[in-house]
N, C-alpha and C positions, 0 to 999 in steps of 0.2 A: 410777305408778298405772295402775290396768288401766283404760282408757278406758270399756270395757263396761261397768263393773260399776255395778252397782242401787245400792249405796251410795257414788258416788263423789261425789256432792254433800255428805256427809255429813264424805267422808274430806278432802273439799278445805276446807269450812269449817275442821273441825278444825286439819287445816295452814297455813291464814290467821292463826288465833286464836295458834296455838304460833308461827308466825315474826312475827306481828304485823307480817304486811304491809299495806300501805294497799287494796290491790286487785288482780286477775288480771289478764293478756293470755292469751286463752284464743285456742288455735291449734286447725286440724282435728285427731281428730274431736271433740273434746270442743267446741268452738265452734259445733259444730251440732246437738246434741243438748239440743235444744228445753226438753226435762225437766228435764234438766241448766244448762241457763241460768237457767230460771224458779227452781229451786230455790233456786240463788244467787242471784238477785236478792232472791227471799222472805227470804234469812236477814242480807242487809244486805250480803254482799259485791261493793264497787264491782269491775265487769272491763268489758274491752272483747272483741269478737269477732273476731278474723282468719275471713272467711269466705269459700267460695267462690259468686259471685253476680255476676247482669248489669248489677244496679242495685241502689242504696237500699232494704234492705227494708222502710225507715219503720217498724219495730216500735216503738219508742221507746227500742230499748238500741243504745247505743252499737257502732261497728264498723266494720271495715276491711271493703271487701270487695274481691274477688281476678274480675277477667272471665275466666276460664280458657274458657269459651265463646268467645268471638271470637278468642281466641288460639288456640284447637284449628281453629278454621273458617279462620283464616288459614294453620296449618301445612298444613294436607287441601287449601285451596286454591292453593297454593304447589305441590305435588305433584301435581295434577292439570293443572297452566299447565306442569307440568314433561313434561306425554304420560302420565301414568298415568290410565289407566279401573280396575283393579284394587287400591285399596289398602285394606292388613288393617290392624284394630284392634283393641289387644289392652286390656282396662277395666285399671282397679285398684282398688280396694278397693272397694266397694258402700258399707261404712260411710262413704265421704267423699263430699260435693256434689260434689269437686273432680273426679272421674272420671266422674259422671252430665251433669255440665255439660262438661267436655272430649267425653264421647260427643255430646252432643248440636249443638258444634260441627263435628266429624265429617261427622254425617248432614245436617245444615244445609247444609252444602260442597256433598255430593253431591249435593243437592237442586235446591242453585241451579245445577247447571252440566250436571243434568240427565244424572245418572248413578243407574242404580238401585242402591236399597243393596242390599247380597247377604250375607245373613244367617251363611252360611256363612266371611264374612272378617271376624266381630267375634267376639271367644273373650274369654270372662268370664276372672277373674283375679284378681290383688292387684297393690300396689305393690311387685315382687318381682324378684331377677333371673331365679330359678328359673320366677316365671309368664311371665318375657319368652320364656326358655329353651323351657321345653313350648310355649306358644302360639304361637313363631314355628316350631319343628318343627311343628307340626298344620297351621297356614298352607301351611307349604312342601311339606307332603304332599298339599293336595290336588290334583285333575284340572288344575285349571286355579290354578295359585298367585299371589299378587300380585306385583306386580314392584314393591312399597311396603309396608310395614310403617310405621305409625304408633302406638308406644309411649305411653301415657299418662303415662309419668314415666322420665324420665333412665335410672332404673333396668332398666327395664321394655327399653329399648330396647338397652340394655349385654346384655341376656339374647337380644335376637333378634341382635345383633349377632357371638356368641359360637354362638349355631344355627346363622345363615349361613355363618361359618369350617366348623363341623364339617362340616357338607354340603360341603365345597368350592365354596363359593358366592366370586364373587368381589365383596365388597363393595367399591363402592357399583355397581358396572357390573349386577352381575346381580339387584342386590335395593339399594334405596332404603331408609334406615330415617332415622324421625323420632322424638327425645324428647319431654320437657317438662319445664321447670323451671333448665336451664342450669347444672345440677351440675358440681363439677370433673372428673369422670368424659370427662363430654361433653364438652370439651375435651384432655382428653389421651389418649382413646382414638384407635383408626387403622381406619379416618376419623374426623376429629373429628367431633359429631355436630349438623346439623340439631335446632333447639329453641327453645322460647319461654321466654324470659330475665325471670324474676322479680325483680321489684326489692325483695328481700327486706329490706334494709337500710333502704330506703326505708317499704315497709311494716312493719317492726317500729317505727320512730320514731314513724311518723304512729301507731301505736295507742299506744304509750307517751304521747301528746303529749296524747290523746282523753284517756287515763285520767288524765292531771295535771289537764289542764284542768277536767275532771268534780270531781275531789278538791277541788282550790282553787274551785271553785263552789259547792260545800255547805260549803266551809268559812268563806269570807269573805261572798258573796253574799247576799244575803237572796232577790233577784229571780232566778234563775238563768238566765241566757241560753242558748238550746237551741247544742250543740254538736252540729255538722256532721261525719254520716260523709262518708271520703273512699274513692273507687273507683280502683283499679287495675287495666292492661291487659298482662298479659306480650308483649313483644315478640319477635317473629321473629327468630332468629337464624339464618344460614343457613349451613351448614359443609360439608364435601367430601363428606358421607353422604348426598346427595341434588342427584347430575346430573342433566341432561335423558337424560328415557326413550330408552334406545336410543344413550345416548353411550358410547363407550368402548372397549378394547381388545375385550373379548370380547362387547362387541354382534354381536349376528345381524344378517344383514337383508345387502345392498350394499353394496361398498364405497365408502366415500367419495370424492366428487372434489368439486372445486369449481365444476362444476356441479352435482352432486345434492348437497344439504347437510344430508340428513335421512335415515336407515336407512326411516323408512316413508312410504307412500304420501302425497303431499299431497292434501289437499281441492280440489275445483273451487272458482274464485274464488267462485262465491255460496253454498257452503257453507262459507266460514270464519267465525268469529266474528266478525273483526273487519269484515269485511262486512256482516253481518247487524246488528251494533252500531251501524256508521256510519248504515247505510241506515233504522234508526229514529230520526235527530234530528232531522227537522223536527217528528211530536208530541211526540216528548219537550220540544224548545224549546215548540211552542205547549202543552202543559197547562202546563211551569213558571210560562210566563208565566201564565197565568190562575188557579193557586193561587198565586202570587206576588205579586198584582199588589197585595192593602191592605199586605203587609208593606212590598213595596218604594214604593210610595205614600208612607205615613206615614215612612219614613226620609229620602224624598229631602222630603218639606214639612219635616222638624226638619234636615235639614242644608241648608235655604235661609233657614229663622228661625237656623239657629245656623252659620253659615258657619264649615269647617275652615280653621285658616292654611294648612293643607297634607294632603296625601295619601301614605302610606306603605303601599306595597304586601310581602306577604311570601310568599313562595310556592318549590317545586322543581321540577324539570323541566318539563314540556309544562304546567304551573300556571304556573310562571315566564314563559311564551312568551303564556299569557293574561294576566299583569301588563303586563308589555310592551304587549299593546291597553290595556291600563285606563291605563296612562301617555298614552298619545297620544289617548285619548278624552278623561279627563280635563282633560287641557292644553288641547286644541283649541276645544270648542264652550264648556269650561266655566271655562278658564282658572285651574283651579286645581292649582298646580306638586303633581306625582307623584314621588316616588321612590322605587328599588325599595331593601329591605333585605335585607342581606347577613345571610342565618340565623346563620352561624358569628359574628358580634360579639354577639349576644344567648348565644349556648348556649356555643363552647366560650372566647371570650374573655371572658363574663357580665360586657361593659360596658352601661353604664347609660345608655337617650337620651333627651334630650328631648323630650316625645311630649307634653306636654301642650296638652289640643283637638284632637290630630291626626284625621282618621280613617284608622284603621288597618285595610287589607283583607288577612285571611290566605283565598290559595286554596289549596284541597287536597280531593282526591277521596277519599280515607281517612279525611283528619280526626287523623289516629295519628301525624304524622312525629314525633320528641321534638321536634327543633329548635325547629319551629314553635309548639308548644305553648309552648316555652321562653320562645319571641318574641313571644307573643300574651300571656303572662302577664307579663313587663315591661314592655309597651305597657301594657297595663290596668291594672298598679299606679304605671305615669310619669304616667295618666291620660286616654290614647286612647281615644276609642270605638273597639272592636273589633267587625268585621261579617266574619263567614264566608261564605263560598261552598264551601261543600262537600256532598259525593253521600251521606255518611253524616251522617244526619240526628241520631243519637243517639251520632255520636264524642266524645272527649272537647275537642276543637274546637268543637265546638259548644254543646257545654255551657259552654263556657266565655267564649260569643262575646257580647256586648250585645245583638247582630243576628244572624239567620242565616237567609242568602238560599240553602234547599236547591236543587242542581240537577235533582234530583229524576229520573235519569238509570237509575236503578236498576241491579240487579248488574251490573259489566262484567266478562265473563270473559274475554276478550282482555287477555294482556297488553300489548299496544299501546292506550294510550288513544285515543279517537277521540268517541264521545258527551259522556264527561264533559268533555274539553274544548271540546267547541264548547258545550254547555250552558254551560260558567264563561264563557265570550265573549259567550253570549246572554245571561248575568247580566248583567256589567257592561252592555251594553247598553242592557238597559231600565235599570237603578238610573240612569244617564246622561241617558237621555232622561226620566225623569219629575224626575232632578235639574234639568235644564236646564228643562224643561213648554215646549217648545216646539215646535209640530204636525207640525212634517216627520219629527221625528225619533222623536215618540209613533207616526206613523202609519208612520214603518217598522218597527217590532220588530210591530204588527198583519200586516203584509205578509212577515213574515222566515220562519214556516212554509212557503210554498208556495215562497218563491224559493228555501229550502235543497231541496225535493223537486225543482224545475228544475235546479239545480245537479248535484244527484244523477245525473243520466240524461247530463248532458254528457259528451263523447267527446273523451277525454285519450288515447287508446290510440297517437297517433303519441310520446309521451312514454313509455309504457311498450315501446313496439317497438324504443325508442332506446337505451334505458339497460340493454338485458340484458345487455352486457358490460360497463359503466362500471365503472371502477375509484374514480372522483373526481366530484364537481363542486359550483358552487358553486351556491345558491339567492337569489335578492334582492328583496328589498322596500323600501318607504320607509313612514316614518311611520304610518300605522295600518297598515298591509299589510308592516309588518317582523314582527310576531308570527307571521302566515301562513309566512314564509319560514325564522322559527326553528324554525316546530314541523314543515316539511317536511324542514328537513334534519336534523333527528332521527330522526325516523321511515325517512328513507333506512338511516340507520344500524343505527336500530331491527329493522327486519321486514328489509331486504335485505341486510343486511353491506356496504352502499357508503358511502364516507366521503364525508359534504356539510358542508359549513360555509356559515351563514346572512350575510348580509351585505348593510347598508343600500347601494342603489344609489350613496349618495353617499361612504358609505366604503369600499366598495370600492376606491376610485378611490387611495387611500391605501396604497399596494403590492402590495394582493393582486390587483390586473387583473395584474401582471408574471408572474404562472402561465396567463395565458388566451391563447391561440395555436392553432393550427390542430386541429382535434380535442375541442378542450376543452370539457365540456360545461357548461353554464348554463341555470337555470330562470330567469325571472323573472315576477315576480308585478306585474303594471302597477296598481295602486291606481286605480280610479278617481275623483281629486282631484286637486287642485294638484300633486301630484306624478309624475303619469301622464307628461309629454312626456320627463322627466328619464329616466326606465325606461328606455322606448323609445328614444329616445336612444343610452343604454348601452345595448343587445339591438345598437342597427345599429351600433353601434360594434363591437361582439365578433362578429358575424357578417363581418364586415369582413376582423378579423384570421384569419377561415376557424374560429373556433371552433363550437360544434352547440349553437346557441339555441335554447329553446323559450320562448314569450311568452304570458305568458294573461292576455286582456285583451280587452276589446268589439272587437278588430278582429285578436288574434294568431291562433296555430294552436294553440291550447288555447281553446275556448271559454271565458269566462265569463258565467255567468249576471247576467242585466238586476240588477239592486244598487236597490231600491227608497231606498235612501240610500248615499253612500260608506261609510257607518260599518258596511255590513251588507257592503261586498265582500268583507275577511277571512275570514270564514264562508264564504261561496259559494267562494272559492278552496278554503279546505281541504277543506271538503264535496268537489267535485269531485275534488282531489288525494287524499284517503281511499280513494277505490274505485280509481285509479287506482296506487298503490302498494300496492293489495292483490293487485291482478295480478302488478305486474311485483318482489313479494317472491316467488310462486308462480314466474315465469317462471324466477328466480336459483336458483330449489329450495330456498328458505328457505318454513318456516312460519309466516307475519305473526303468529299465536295465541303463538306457544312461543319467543320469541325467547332465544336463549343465553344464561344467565348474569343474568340477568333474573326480578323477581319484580313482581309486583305492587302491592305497597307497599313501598320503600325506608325503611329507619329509617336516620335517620343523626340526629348529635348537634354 
């Protein structure tokens, strides 16, 4: 049937009536032509709508809807964390939502990261290989070409990919192309292709599922219980079609060495992102806290009237390193046992836990990973209270949470986290101290603003003049001040290419000091609490063996900032340690911003 056509409501009843089917799943474009729905509905034919859309349209008819927006602003933002300022985009069909809302996560991208659009790198189009074909020659013709092409659909992207060859372009080194939609195409072409992965199967059931349920409603029900559209978010796929800007055989620019580890120019330390990011979280912690403060109020009063037998933390990377504090805060002041979970027993072993009363805290800056969603919706149906902490306040994390304590940290475009996590630290914090409601510890998260801006100004720089040629080392903390030391030696990893491995002062002591000898270098993180002599301690013990210590602590040669409580040291160390590996990533000739191989939201299952 011609989708267009003025009598296709007419032709569609007809073909209900003759197959005497119960009802449609109406996909684009026909699912969104407005005229076209109502008509069916006026003549009695039960459907559901596959649509594309950011949210619930609440019309009253039934539908799937498809975020192809935040899936296009994660691909554009993916490509811009990769070094591109120029990328082209090519529409497809006007008649679909599906490519107004993919543009519109596009220009959203370049918005946020403070890239002007340039009207001359978006070429109208269709869903077509031939429009991928024309529009990525017209791209690659102009003055100044992108060095990114962003495809609105698999298709689209197979035709710029087949441009670039003719040109003698070497993909992916001299031109970056991105899909959409995760067709088998983009998978066994060469490069495979960069794409947002539809879970196609997934949304045809759920609309099949709307439309039974709808049927068996009017047909048994007298009362009919309102049936819930369900949203979906295409996921990031990321494939060999889109290196870091300036990677590769026939990059321009210097040649490589292992001290210059980048073809262009680095940024001065205060103009890189993740400078600029660190360097605003003492307000970002102080407003969370004061728009925060009845939500997390009214939680920690129901979980002192309704005490958890336990605590189950679920979180990934530099989130997991914030579980980690929420373990040893929880334990300590409030004594009630924390464990973290292991994402992969909920998603890919989809065994089943005992959660019921637990509270269950999922962190995550995205809100997107599946895992977690996976793990957050088995806790909720074992019977967990579920509380988020997370920066996107309308992920599907969130929506799905009981609770949800935003960090409210807003866009991070560094791919090195640094705001959002010390915001999820500054969460657990307060949710702790008004769990606990006891004065010392309400009256330091009041005091945690200005001590993380003190921290901030601290002079770490004999630690960055040490480490420009480290090949290794190890970092260490204890009990609340081990989180500090996991997320430093990540970030070693992270922005400078040096291998750090984290390690409790006191498990250290359990083989791995047997690598520490003359030369060897060591951070340590002194907590200031019951654990501080233990630190110090180990530092003049390994300074002993002639290893290269560096201590930060009320009396080492890393300053730390005065800790209006011990529970606020963590913070203050990283704070400090942020700007101080923002240097000494620049010093190595790495860009802390663009880290290798590296995106900004990791999906994993």
């Amino acid at each position: 049937m011609d989708s267009t056509s003025p009598l296709l409501a007419e032709e569609l009843v007809e073909f209900v009536q003759r197959s005497r089917l119960a009802g449609l799943v109406l996909t684009a474009p026909m699912s969104e032509r407005a005229d076209l729905v109502n008509a069916l509905a006026a003549r009695g034919v039960k459907l559901v709508r596959i649509i594309a859309a950011t949210e619930d349209p609440e019309d009253g008819l039934p539908c799937v809807y498809v975020d192809d927006r935040d899936a296009a602003y994660e691909i554009t933002e993916h490509l811009i964390q990769l070094g591109h300022q120029r990328i082209g985009f090519l529409w497809g069909g006007l008649a679909h939502r599906s490519s107004t809302e993919r543009y519109a996560g596009y220009e959203k991208a370049l918005k946020d990261y403070g890239i002007t659009l340039d009207k001359h790198l978006v070429v109208p189009g269709d869903y077509t290989f031939d429009d991928g074909f024309r529009g990525a020659r017209r791209l690659l013709a102009l003055r100044e070409p992108p060095t990114a092409i962003f495809g609105s659909n698999d298709e689209i992207a197979a035709g710029v990919l087949a441009a670039a060859k003719s040109a003698g372009m070497h993909v992916p080194y001299d031109l970056s192309i991105a899909g959409f939609e995760d067709s088998p195409f983009s998978k066994q072409s060469w490069p495979p292709l960069t794409t947002a992965k539809q879970a196609t199967q997934d949304i045809a059931k759920q609309a099949a599922r709307l439309l039974i349920a709808g049927l068996r409603q009017d047909a048994y029900d007298d009362h009919p219980t309102a049936v819930h559209n369900q949203g979906f978010v295409p996921q990031l796929v990321v494939r060999g079609s889109t290196p870091p800007a300036g990677a590769g055989p026939s990059a321009r620019g210097p040649t490589r060495t292992p001290d210059t580890m980048t073809d262009t120019p680095l940024p001065a330390p205060s103009d890189t992102l993740m400078h600029q990011e660190a360097a605003q979280t003492a307000d970002i912690v102080a407003d969370q806290y004061a728009r925060n403060a009845a939500t997390v109020k009214a939680l920690a009063d129901d979980l002192r009237r309704n005490p958890p037998p336990f605590v189950v933390t679920c979180a990934r990377g530099s989130s997991d390193h914030a579980a980690t504090y929420a373990k040893y805060l929880f334990e300590t002041p409030l004594g009630v046992v924390t464990a973290s979970a292991s994402p992969s027993v909920g998603s890919v072993y989809e065994a089943k836990q005992r959660l019921a009363g637990a509270l269950y805290v999922v962190i995550s800056q995205s809100g997107k990973s599946p895992d977690l969603l996976r793990n957050a919706t088995q806790a909720k149906e074992a019977g967990a209270r579920v509380v988020a902490l997370v920066n996107v306040e309308d992920s599907p994390l969130a929506l799905l949470a009981d609770t949800v304590l935003p960090l409210r940290a807003g866009p991070e475009r560094s791919v090195a986290a640094t705001k959002s996590y010390l915001g999820s630290l500054a969460a657990i914090l307060q949710l702790a101290a008004h769990w606990k409601n006891e004065a010392p510890l309400r009256a330091a998260t009041e005091a945690l603003p200005d001590a993380l801006r003190r921290a901030w100004q601290a002079d770490w720089s004999p630690l960055t003049d040490g480490l420009v040629g480290a090949h290794n080392l190890f970092v260490l903390g204890r009990g609340l001040g081990l989180a500090a030391a996991q997320e430093a030696a990540l970030k070693f990893k992270e922005t400078c290419g040096l291998h750090a491995e984290a390690y409790s002062s006191a498990e250290v002591k359990h083989g791995p000091m047997a690598l520490v000898g003359p030369g060897f270098p060591v951070l340590c993180f002194a907590q200031p609490d019951e654990t501080e002599a233990g630190t110090l301690a180990l530092a003049q013990e390994f300074r002993g063996r002639g290893a290269q210590v560096w201590v930060a602590s009320r009396q080492g040669d890393l300053p730390l900032a005065d800790a209006p409580h011990p529970a606020c040291a963590p913070l203050l160390t990283i704070q400090s340690f942020y700007r101080a590996i923002n240097a000494l990533a620049l010093r190595r000739g790495h860009n802390p911003d663009v880290p290798p191989h590296l995106n900004k939201v990791t999906e994993t299952v």
